[in-house]
DRENPA-3360 file (N, C-alpha, C; in nm, 2 decimals, always signed):
BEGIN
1 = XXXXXXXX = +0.55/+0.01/-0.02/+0.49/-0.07/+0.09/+0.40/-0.17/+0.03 ~ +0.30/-0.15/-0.02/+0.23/-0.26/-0.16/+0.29/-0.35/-0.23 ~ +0.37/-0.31/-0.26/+0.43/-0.44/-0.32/+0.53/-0.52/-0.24 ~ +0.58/-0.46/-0.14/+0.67/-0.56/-0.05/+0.53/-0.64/+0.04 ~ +0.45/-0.54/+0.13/+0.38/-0.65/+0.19/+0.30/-0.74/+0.10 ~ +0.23/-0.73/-0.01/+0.18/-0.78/-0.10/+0.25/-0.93/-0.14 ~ +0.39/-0.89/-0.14/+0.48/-1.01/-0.16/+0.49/-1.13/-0.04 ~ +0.51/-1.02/+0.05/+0.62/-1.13/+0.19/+0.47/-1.19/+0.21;
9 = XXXXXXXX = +0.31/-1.16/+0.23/+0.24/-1.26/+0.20/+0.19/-1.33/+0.15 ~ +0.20/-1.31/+0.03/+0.20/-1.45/-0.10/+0.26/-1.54/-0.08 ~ +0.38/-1.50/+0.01/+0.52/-1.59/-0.02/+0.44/-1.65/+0.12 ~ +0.43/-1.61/+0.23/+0.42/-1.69/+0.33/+0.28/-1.79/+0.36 ~ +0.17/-1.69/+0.28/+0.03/-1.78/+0.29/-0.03/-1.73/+0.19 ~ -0.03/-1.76/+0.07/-0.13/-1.71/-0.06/-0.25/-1.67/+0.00 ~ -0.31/-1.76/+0.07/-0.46/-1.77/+0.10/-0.49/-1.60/+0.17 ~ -0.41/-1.58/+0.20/-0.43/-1.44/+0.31/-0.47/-1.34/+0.20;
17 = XXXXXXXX = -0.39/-1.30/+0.09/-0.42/-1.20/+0.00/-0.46/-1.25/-0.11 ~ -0.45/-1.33/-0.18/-0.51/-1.36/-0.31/-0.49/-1.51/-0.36 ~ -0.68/-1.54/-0.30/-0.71/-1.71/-0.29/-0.68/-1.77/-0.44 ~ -0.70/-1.88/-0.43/-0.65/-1.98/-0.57/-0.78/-1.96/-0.62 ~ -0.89/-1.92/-0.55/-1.05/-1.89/-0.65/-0.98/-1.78/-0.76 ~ -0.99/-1.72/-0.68/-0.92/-1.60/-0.81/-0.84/-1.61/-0.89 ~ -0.78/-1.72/-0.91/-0.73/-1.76/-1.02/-0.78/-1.80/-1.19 ~ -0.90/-1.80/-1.10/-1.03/-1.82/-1.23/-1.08/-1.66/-1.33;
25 = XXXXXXXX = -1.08/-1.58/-1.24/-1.08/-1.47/-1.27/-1.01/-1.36/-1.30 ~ -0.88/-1.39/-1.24/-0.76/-1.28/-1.26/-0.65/-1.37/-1.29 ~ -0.60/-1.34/-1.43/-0.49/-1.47/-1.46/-0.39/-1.39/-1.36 ~ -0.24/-1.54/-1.31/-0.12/-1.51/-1.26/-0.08/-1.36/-1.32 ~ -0.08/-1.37/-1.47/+0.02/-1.25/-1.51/-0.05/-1.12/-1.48 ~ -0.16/-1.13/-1.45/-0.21/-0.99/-1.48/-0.18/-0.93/-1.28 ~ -0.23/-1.07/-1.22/-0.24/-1.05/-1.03/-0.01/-0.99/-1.05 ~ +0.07/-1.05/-1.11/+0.20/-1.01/-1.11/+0.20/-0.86/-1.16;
33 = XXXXXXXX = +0.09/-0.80/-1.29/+0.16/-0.67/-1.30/+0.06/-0.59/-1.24 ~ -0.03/-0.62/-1.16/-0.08/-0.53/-1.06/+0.00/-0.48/-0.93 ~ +0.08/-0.57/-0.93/+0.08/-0.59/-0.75/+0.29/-0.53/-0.82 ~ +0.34/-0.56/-0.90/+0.45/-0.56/-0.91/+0.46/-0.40/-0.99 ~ +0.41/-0.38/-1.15/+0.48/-0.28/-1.18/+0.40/-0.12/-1.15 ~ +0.41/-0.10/-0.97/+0.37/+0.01/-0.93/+0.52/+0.06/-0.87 ~ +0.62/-0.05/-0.86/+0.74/-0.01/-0.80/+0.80/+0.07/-0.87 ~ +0.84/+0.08/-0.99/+0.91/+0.17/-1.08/+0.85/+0.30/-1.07;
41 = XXXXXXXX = +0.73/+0.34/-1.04/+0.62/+0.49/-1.04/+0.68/+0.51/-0.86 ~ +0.69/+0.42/-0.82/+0.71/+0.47/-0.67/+0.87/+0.49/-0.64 ~ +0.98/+0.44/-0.73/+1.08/+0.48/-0.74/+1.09/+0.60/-0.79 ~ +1.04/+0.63/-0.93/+1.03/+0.73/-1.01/+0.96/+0.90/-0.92 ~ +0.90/+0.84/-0.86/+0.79/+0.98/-0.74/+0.87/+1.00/-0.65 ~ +0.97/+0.92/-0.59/+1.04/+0.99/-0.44/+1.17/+1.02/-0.49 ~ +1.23/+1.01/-0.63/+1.36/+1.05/-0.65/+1.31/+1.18/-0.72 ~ +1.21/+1.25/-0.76/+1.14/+1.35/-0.83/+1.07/+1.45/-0.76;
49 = XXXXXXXX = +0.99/+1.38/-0.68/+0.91/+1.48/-0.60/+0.93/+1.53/-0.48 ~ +0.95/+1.66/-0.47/+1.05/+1.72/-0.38/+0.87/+1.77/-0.22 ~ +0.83/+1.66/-0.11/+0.75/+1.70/-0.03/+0.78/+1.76/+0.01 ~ +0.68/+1.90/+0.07/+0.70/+1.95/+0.21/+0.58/+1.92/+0.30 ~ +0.62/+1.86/+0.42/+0.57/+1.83/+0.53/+0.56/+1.94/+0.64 ~ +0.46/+1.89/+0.71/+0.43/+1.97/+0.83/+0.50/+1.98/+0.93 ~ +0.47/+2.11/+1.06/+0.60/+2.07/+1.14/+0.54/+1.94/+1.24 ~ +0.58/+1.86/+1.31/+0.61/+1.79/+1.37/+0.49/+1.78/+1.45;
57 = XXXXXXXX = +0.47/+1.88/+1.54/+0.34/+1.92/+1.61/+0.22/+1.93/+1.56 ~ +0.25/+2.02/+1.45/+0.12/+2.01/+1.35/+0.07/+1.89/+1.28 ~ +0.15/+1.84/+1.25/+0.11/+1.70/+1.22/+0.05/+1.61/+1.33 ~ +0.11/+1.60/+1.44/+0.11/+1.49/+1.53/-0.07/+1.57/+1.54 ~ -0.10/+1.67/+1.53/-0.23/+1.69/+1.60/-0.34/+1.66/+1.53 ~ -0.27/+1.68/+1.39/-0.38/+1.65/+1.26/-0.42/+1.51/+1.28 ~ -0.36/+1.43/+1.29/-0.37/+1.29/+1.32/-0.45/+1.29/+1.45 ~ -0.41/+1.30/+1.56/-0.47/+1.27/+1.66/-0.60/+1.33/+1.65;
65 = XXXXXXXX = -0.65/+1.42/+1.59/-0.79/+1.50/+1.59/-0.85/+1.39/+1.45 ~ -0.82/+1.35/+1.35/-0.91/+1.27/+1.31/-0.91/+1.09/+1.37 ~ -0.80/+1.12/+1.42/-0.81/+0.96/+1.50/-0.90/+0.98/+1.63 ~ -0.91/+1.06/+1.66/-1.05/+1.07/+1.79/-1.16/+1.13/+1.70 ~ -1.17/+1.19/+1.60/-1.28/+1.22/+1.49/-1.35/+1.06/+1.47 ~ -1.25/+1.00/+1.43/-1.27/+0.84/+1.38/-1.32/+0.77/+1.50 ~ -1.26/+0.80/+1.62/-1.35/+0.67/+1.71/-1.49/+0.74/+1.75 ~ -1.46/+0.89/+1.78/-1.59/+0.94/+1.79/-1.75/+0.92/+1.72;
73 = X = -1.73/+0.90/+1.59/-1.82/+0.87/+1.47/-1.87/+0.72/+1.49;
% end
């Protein structure tokens, strides 16, 4: 997910994620192997790591109880 949206807005408006200031600070090559070589570890994790998830209900509630946690606070 990081590296696709990462991309499709560079490509459409640089300015949105990573201004030309920062060019001063973070060379091109280094902003490319940040943003680029996490894809291979995230190919490498979902063909390897075998998740178990919750059922369906239990999930949906976990969420909904810290998303009304969250607006509560």
């Amino acid at each position: 997910f990081v590296v696709s949206m990462f991309w499709a807005l560079y490509l459409y408006d640089r300015e949105l994620v990573y201004p030309k200031l920062l060019d001063n600070f973070i060379p091109p090559w280094l902003n490319h192997g940040m943003h680029t070589t996490v894809l291979p570890f995230i190919i490498i994790e979902m063909r390897t790591t075998h998740h178990q998830y919750p059922s369906r209900i239990c999930g949906l509630a976990t969420v909904c109880t810290f998303s009304i946690g969250y607006i509560l606070w």
